[in-house]
N, C-alpha and C positions, 0 to 999 in steps of 0.2 A: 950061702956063705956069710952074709951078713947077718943071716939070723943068730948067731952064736955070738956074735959084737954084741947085739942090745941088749942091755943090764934088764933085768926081771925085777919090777916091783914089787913087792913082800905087804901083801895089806892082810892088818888081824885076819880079816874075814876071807877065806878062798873062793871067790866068785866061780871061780871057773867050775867049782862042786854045789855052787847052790842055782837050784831048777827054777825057770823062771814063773812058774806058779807059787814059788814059795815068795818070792819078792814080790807079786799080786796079792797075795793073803796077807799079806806085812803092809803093803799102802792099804791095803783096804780096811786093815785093822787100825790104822795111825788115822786115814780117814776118818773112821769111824766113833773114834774117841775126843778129836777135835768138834767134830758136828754135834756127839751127843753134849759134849763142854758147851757149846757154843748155845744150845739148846735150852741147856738148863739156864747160865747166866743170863738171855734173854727171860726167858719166864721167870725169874726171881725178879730183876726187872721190870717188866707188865705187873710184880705183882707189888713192888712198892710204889711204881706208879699211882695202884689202886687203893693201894692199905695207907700212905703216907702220903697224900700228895703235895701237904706243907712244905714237910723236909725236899720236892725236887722241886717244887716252888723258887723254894730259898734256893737251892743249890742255881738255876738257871738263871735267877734273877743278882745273884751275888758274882755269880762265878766262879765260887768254892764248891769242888764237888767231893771234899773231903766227908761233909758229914753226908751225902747220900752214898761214898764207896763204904763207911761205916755204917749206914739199915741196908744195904745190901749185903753184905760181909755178915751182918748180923741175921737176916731172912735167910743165908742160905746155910748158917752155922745152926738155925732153930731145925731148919728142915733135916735138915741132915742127923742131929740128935731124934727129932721122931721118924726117921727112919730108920735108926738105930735102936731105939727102944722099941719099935715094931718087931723087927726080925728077934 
């Protein structure tokens, strides 16, 4: 009797029709995009560590770490152009 008093929630998405392997394939893909992100901006990282290590010199010792997110930004905007002109 009471079940016909409770107001029904209306969300874009109709959970009640999406299978719960479909919402494992969705974390696992949102996982999976995170970690490979996470993945790469460490290795551009280790890799200005190795190629610049003035500029994290300065950044650590200044405390500005404007100009190493700028040869980061820039090592992964270079990489990203050759592998663009790869494919």
């Amino acid at each position: 009797m009471a079940s016909h008093l409770a107001a029904r929630v209306h969300l874009p998405v109709d959970l009640e029709n999406v299978k719960p392997m479909r919402l494992q394939r969705l974390s696992l893909s949102l996982f999976g995009a995170i970690a490979a992100a996470s993945v790469v901006l460490a290795m551009a990282t280790v890799w200005l560590f190795l190629t610049n290590p003035v500029t994290v010199a300065n950044a650590v010792n200044e405390g500005d770490v404007s100009p190493l997110i700028r040869d980061l930004a820039d090592a992964l905007f270079t990489a990203l152009r050759s592998l663009l002109r790869y494919l």
